[in-house]
Backbone as CSV, one residue per row, in Angstrom:
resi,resn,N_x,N_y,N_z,CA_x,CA_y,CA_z,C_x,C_y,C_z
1,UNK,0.843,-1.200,0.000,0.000,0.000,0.000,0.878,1.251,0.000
2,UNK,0.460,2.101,-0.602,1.192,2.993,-0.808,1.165,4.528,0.410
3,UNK,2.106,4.765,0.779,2.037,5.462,1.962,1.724,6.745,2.254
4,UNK,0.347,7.388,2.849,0.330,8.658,2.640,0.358,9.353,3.948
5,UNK,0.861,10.665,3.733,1.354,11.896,4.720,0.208,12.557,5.355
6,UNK,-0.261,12.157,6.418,-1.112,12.846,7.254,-1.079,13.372,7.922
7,UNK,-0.151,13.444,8.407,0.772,14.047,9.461,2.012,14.691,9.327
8,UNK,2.575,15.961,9.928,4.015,16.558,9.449,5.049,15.699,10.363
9,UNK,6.325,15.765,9.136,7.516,14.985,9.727,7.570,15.787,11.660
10,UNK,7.025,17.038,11.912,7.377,17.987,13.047,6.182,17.033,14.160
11,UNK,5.290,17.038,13.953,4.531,15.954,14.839,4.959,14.845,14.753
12,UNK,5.661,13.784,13.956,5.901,12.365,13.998,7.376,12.423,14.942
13,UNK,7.601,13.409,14.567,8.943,13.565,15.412,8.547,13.568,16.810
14,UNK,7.812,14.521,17.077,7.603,15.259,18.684,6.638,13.625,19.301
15,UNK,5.990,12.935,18.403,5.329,11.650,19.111,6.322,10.813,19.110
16,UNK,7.466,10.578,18.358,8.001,9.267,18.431,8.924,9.648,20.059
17,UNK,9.753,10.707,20.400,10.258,11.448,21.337,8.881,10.976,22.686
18,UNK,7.547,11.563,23.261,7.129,11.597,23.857,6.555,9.951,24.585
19,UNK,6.364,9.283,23.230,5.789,7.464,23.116,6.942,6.497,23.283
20,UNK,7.700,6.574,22.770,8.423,5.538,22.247,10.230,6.244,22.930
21,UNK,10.383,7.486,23.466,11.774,8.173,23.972,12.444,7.665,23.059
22,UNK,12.384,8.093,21.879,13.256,7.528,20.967,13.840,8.658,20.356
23,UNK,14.816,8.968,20.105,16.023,9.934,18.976,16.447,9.414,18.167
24,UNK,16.323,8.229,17.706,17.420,7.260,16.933,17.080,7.428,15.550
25,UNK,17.997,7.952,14.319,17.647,7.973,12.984,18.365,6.660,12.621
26,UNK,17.689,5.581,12.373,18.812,4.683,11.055,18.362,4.755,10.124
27,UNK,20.139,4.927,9.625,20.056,5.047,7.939,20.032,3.792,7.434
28,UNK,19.232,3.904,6.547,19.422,2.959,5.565,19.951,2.843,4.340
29,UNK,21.093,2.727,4.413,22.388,3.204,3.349,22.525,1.694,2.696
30,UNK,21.901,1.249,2.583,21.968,-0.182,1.692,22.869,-0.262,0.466
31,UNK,23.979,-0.349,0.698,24.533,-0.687,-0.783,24.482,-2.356,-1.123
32,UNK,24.363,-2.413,-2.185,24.391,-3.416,-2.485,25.627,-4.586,-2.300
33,UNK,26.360,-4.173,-2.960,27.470,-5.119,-2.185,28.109,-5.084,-0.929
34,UNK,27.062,-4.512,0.008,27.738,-5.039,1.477,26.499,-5.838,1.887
35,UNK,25.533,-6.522,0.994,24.237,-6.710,1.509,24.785,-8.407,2.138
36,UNK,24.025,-9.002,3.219,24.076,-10.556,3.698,23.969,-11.094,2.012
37,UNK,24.932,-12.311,2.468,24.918,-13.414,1.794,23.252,-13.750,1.255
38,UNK,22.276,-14.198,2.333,21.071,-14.602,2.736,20.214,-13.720,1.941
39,UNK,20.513,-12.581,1.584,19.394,-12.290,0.536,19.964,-12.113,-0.749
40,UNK,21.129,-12.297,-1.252,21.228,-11.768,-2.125,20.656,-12.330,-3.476
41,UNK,20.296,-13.623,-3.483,19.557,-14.244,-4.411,18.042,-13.595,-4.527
42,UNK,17.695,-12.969,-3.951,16.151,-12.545,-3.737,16.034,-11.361,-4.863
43,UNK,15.189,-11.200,-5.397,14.466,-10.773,-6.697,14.332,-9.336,-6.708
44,UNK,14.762,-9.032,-5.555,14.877,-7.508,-5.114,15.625,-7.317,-3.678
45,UNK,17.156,-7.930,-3.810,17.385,-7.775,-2.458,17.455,-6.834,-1.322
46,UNK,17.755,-5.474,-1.940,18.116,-4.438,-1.252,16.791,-4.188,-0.217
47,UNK,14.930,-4.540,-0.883,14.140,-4.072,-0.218,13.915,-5.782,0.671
48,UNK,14.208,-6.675,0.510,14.122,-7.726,1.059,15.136,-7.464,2.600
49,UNK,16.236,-6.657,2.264,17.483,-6.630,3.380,16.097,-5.926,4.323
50,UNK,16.081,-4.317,3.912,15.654,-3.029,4.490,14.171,-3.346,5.636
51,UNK,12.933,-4.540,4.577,12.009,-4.771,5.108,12.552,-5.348,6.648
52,UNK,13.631,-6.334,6.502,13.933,-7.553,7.546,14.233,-5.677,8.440
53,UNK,15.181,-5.006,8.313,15.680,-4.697,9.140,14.649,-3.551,9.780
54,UNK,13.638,-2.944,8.879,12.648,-2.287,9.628,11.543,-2.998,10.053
55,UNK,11.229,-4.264,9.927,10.470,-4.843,11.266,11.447,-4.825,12.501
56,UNK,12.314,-5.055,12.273,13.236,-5.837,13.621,13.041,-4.270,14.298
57,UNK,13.351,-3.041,13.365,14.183,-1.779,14.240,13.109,-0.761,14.861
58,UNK,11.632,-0.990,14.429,10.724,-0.173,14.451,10.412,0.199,15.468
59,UNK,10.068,-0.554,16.607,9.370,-0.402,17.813,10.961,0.571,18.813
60,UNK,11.981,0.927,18.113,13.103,1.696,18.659,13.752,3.035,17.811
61,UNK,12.697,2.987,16.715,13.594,4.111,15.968,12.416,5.234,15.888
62,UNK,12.697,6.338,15.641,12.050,7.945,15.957,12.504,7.978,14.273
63,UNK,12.978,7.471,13.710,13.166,8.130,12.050,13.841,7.254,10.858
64,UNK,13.620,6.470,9.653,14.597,6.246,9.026,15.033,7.310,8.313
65,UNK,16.050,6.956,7.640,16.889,7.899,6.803,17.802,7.020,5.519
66,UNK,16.690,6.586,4.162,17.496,5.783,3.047,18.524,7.341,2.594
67,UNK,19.449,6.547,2.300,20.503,7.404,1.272,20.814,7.127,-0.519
68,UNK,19.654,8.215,-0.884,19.049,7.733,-2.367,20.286,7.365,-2.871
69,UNK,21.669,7.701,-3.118,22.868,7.249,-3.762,22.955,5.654,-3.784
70,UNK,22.851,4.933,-2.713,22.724,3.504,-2.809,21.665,2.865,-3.716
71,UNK,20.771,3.567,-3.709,19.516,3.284,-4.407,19.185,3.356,-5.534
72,UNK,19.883,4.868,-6.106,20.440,5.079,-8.004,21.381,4.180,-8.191
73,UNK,22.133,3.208,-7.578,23.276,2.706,-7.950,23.352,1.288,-8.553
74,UNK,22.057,1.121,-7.906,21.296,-0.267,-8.315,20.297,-0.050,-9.156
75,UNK,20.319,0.910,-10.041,19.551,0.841,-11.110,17.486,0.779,-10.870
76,UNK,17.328,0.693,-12.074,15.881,0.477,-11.710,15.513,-0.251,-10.248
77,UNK,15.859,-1.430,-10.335,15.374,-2.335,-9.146,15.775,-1.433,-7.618
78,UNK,16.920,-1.028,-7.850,17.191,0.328,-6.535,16.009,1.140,-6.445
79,UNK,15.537,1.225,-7.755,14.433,2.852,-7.312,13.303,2.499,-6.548
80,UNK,12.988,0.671,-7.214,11.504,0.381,-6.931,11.973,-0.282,-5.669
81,UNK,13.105,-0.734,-4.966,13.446,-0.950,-3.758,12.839,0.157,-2.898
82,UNK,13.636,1.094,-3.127,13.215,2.393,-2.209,11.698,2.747,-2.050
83,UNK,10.904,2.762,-2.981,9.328,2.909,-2.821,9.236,2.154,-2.120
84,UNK,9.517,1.093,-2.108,8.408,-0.822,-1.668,9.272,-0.458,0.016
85,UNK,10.472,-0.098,-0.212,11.190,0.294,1.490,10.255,1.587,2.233
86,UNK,9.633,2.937,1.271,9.446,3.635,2.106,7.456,3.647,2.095
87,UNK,7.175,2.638,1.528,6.076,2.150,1.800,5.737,0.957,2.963
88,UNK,6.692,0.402,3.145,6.873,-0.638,3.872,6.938,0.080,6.053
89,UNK,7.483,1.627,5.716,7.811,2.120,7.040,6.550,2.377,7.546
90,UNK,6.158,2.213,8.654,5.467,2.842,9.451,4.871,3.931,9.110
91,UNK,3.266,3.785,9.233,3.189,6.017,8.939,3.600,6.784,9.869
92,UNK,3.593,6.079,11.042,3.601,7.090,12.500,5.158,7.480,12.460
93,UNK,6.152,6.445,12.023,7.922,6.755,11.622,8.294,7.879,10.434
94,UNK,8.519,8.620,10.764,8.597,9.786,9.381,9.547,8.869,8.830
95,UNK,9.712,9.294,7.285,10.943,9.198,6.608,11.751,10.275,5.948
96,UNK,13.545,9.891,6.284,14.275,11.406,5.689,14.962,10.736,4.431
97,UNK,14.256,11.415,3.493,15.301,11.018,2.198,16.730,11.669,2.230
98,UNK,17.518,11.209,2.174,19.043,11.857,2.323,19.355,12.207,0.523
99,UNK,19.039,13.150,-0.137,19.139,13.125,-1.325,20.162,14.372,-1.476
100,UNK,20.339,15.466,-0.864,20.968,16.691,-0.310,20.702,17.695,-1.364
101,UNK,19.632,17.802,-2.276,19.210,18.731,-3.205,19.218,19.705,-3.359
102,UNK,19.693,20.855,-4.056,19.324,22.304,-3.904,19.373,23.188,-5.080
103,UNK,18.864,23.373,-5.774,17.960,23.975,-6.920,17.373,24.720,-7.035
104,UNK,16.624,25.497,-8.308,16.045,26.395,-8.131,14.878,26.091,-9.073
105,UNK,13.240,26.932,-8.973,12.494,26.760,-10.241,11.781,25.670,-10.348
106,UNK,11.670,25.258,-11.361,11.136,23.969,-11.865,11.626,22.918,-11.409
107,UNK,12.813,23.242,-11.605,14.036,21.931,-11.094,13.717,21.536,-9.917
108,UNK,13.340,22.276,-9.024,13.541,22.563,-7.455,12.068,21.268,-7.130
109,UNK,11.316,22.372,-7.937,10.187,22.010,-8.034,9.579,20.270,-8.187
110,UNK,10.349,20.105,-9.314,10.415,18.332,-9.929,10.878,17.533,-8.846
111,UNK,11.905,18.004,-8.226,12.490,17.196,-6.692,11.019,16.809,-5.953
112,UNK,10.435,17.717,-5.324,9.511,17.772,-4.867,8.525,16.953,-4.843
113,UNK,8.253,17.157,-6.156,7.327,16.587,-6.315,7.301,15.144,-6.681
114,UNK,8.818,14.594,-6.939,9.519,13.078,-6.996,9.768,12.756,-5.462
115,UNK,9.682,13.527,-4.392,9.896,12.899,-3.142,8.898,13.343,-1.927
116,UNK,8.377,14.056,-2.175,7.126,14.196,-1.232,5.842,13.411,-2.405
117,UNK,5.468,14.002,-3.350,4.204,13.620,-3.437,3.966,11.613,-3.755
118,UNK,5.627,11.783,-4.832,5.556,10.206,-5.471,6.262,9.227,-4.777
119,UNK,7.282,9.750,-3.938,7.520,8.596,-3.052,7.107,8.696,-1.999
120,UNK,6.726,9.513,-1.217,5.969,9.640,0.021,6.475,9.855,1.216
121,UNK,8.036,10.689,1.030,8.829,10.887,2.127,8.482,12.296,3.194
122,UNK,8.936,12.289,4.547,8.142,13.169,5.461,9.032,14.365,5.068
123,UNK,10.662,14.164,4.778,11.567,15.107,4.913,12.827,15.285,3.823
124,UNK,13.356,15.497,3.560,14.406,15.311,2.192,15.695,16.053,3.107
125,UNK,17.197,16.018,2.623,18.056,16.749,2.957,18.395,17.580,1.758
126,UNK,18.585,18.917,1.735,18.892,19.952,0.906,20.394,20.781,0.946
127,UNK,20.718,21.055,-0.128,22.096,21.716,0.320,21.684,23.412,-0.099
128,UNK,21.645,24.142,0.902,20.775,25.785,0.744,21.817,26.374,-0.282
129,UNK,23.161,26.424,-0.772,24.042,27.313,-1.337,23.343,28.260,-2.404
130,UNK,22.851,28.212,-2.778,21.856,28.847,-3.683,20.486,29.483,-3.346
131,UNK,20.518,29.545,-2.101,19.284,30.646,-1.482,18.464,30.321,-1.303
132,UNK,17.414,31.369,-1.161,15.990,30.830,-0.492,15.669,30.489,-1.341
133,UNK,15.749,30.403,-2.977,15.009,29.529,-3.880,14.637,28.204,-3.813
134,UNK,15.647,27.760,-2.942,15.639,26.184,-2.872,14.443,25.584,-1.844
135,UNK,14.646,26.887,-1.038,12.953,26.289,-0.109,11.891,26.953,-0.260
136,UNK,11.715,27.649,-1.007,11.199,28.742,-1.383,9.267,27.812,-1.663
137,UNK,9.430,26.793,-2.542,8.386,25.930,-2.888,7.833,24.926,-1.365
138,UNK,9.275,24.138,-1.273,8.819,23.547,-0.104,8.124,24.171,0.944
139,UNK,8.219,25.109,1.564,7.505,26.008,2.341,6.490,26.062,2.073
140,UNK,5.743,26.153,0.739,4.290,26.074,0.537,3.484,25.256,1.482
141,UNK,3.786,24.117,1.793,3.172,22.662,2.069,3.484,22.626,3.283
142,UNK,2.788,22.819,4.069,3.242,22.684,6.034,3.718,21.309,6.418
143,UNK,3.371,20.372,5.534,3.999,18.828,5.851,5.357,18.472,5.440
144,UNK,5.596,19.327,4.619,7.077,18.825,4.155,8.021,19.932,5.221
145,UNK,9.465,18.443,4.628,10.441,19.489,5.735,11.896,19.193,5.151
146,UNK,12.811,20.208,5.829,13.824,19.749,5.118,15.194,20.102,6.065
147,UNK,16.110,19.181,6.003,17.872,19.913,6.734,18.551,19.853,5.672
148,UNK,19.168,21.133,6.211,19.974,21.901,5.884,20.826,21.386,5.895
149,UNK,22.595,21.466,4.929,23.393,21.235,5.265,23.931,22.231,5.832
150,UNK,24.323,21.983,7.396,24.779,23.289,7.650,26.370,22.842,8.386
151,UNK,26.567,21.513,8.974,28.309,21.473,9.676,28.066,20.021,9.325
152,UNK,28.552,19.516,8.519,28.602,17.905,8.190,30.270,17.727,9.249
153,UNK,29.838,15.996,9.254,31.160,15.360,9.935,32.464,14.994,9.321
154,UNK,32.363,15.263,8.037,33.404,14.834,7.195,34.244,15.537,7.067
155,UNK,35.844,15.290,7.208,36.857,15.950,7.490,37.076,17.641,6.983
156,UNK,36.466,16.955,5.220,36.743,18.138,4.729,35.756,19.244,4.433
157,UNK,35.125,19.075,5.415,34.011,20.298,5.458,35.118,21.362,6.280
158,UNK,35.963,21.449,6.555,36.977,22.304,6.926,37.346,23.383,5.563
159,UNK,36.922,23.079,4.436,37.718,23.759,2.931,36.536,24.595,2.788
160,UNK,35.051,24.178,3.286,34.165,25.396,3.002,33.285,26.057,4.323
161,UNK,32.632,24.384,4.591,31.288,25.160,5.885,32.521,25.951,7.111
162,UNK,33.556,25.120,7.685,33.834,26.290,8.908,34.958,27.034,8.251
163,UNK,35.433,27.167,6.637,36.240,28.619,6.832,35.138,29.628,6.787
164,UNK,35.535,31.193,7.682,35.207,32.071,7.770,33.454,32.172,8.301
165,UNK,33.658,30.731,8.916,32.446,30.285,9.605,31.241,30.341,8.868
166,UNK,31.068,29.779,7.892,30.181,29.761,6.824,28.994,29.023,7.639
167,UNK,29.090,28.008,8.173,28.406,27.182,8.799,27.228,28.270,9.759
168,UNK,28.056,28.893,10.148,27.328,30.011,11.343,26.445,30.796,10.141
169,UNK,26.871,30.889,8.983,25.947,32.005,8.144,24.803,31.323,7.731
170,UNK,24.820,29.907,7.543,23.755,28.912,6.790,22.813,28.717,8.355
171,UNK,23.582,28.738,9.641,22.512,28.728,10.615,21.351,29.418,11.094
172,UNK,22.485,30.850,10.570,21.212,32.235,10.699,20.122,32.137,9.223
173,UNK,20.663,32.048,8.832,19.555,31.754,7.591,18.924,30.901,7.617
174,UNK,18.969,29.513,7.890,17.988,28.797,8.492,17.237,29.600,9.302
175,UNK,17.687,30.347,9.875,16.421,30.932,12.075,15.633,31.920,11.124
176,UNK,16.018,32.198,9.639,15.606,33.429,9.347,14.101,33.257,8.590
177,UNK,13.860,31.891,8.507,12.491,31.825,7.918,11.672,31.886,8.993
178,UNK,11.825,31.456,10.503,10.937,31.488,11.167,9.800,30.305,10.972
179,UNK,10.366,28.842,10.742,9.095,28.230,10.466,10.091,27.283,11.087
180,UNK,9.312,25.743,11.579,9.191,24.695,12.273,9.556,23.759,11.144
181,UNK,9.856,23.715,9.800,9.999,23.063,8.392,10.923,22.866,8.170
182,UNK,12.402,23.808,8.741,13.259,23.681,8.447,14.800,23.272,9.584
183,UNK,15.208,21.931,9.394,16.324,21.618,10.617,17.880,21.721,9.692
184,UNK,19.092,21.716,10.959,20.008,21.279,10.088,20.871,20.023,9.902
185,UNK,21.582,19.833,9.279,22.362,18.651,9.727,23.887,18.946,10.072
186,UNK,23.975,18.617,11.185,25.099,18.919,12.435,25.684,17.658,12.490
187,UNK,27.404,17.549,12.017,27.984,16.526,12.007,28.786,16.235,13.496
188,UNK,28.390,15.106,13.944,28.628,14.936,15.493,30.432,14.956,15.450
189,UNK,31.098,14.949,14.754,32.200,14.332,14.946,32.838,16.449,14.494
190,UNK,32.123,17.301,14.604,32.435,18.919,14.662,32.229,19.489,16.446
191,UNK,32.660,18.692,17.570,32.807,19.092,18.537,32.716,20.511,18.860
192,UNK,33.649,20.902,18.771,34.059,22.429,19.029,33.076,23.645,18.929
193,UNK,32.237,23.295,17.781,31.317,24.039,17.179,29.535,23.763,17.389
194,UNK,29.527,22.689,17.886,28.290,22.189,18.353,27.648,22.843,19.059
195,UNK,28.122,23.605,20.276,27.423,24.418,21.143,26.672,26.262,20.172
196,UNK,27.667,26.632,19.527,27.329,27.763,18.502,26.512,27.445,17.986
197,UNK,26.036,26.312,17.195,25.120,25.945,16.278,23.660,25.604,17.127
198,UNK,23.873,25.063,18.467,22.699,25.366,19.346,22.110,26.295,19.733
199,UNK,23.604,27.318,19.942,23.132,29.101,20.312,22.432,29.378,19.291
200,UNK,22.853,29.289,17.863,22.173,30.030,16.679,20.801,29.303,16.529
201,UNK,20.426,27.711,17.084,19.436,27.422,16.274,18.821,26.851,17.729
202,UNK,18.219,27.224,18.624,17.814,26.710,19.600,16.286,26.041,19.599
203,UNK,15.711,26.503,18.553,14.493,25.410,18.410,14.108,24.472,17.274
204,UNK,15.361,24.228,16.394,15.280,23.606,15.076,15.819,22.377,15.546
205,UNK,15.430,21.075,14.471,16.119,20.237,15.009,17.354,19.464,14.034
206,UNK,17.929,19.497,15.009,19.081,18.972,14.242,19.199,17.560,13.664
207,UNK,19.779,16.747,12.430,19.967,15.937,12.663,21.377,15.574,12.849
208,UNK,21.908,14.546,13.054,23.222,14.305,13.674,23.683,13.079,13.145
209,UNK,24.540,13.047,12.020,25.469,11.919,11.467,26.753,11.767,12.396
210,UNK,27.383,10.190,11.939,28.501,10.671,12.497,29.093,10.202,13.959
211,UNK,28.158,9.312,14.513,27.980,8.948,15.337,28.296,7.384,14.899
212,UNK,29.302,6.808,15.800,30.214,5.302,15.244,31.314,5.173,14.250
213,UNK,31.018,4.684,13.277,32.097,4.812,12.411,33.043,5.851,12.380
214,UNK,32.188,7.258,11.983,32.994,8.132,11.630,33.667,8.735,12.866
215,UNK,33.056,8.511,13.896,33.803,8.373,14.999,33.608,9.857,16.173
216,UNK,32.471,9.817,15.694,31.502,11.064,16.920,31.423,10.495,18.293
217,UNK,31.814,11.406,19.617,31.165,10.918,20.427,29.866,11.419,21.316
218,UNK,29.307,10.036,21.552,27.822,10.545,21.789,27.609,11.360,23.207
219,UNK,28.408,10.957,24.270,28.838,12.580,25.061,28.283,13.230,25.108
220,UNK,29.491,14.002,23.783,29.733,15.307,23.645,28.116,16.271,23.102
221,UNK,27.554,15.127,22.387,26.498,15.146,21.352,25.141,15.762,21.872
222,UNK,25.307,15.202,22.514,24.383,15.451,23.867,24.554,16.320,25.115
223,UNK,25.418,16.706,25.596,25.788,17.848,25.930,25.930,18.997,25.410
224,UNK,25.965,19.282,24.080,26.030,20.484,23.540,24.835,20.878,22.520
225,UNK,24.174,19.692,22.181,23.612,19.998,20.840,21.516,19.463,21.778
226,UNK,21.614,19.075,22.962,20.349,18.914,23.244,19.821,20.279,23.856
227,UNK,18.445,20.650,23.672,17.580,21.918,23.594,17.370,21.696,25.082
228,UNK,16.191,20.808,25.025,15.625,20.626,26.256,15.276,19.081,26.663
229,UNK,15.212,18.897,28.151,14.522,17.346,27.796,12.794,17.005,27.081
230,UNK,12.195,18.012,27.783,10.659,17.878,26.954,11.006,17.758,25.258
231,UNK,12.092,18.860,24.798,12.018,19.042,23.374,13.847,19.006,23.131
232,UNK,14.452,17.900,22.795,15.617,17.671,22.638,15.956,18.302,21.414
233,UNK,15.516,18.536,20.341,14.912,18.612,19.035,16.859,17.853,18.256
234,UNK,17.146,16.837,18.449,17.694,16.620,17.753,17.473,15.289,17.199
235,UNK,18.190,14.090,15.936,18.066,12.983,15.877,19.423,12.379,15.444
236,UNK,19.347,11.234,15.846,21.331,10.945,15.942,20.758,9.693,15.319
237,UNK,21.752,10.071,13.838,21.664,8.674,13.160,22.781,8.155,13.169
238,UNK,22.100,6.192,13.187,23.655,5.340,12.860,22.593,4.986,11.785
239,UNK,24.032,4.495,10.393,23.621,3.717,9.323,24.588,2.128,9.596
240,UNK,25.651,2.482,9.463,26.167,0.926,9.245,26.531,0.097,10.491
241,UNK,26.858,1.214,11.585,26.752,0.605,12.977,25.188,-0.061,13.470
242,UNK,24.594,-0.341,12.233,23.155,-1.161,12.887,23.162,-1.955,11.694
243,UNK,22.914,-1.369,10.400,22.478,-2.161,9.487,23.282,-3.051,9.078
244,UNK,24.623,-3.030,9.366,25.817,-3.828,8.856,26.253,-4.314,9.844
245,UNK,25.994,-4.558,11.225,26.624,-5.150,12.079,26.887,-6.069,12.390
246,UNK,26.237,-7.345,11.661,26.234,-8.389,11.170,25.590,-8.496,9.718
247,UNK,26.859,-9.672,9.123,26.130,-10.256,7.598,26.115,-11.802,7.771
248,UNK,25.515,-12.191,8.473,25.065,-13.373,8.867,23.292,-13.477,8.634
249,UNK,22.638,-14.353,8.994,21.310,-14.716,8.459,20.652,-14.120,9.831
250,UNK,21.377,-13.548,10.533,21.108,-13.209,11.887,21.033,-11.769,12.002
251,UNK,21.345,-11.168,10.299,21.610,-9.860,10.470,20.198,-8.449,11.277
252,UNK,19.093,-9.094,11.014,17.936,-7.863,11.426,18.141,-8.476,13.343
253,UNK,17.944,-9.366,13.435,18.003,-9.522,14.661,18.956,-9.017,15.570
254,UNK,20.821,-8.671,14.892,21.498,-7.912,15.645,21.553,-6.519,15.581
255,UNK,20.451,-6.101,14.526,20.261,-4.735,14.014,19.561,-4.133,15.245
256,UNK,18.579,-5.339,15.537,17.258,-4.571,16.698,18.449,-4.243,18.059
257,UNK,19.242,-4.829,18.329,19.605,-5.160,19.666,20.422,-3.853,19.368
258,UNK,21.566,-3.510,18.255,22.323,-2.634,18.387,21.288,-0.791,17.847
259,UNK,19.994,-1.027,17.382,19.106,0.214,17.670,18.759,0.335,19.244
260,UNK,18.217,-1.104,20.035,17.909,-0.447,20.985,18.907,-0.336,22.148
261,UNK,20.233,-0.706,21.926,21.418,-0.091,22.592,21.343,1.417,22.192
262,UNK,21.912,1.895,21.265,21.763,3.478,20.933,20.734,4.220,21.467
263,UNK,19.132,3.858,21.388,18.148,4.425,21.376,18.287,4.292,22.894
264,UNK,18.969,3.905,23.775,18.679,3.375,25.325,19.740,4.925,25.791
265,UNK,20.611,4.318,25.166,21.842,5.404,25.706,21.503,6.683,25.310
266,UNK,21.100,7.173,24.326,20.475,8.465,24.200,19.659,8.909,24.773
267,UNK,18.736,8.382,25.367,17.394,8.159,26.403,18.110,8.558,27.393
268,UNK,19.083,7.424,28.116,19.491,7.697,29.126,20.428,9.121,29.364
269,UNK,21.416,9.864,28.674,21.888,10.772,28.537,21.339,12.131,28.555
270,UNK,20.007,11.973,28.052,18.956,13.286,27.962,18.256,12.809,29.793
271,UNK,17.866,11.625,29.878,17.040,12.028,30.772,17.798,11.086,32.067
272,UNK,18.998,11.869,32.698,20.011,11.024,33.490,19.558,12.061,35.460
């Protein structure tokens, strides 16, 4: 069945937080060749992996987050993976397309309307460099939502977002629409700067890569970047520290255990 938006990603958020104390984004970064042995014969493995691992992860996660790149990469069967995956989620679980878009016009426009109306996602990631044009449409629609790239975790976000503190300029411009639609994405493994980006954005929510692999600690993450306990407004995703943590036939089952480790410790950290 095909999944429709009744609700804004900003309420699915604030219920999964109040019901379920959950912060936890997993990504679902499915590439194909890191997929288990155990499905790969299957006729569509990537949504065969994703289904196993969002029954197992559901009753612990506040958000998925596919990363459309895995999904173009596998060709057709990738695309219709991703529908049959973000039909398959929960309605009450928003979904964040990680696509990082930013456009203007028509163009802007066609995004849009390929990921809110036809695939049925709660939230998309956008890259603003090009102005308010880029949200300019989305804003129309009180259900859609979008982050910002505003301090990613990757080394070399050092060559643009923090020279001359660019990062700080994309934050105020985010605060500057004044709407509940728009969060950023705050790379956990940018310490130093985490607390500024709270000063500048104290009621948006962040999301938060970066956390495991890349080697964020969750701490710090939480000490600097949580609002409040009623309204934490942030979400801390793992992708491969859950979905890949085993490639054994056992893999959704060690997925659940290592979501509701994360989802426990974040819980516990906000509300200690």
């Amino acid at each position: 069945m095909a999944r429709t938006r009744s609700k804004s990603f900003w309420f699915k958020y604030q219920i999964a937080w109040r019901q379920k104390k959950s912060l936890l984004c997993v990504g679902l970064d499915s590439e194909l060749s890191q997929l288990p042995q155990c499905v790969r014969s299957d006729r569509n493995p990537i949504y065969t992996f994703n289904k196993a691992i969002i029954d197992a992860t559901a009753a612990y996660t506040a958000a998925y987050k596919p990363n459309l790149a895995f999904y173009l990469a596998a060709g057709v069967k990738g695309l219709e993976a991703l529908k049959l995956t973000i039909d398959a989620i929960p309605e009450d679980i928003p979904v964040i397309l990680d696509c990082k878009v930013g456009d203007i016009g028509s163009t802007m426009d066609a995004y849009l309307t390929a990921f809110f109306e036809e695939m049925g996602c709660d939230a998309i990631t956008i890259n603003p460099l090009m102005g308010k044009d880029v949200v300019k449409m989305l804003l129309t629609e009180e259900k859609n939502f979008a982050f910002a790239l505003a301090l990613t975790s990757n080394p070399s976000a050092k060559e643009f977002m923090l020279k001359n503190d660019l990062y700080a300029d994309i934050a105020t411009w985010i605060k500057s629409f004044k709407t509940k639609q728009l969060g950023a994405v705050v790379g956990a493994t940018q310490t130093e700067h985490l607390s500024k980006m709270r000063q500048l954005l104290p009621e948006q929510i962040f999301l938060i890569p970066g956390i495991g692999a890349q080697g964020g600690d969750l701490k710090s993450v939480l000490e600097h970047t949580v609002n409040t306990e009623d309204e934490p407004n942030i979400l801390i995703n793992s992708s491969r520290g859950i979905i890949f943590k085993d490639k054994t036939s056992r893999f959704a089952e060690v997925a659940a255990t290592e979501a509701a480790k994360l989802r426990d410790e974040i819980k516990a950290g906000i509300l200690q």
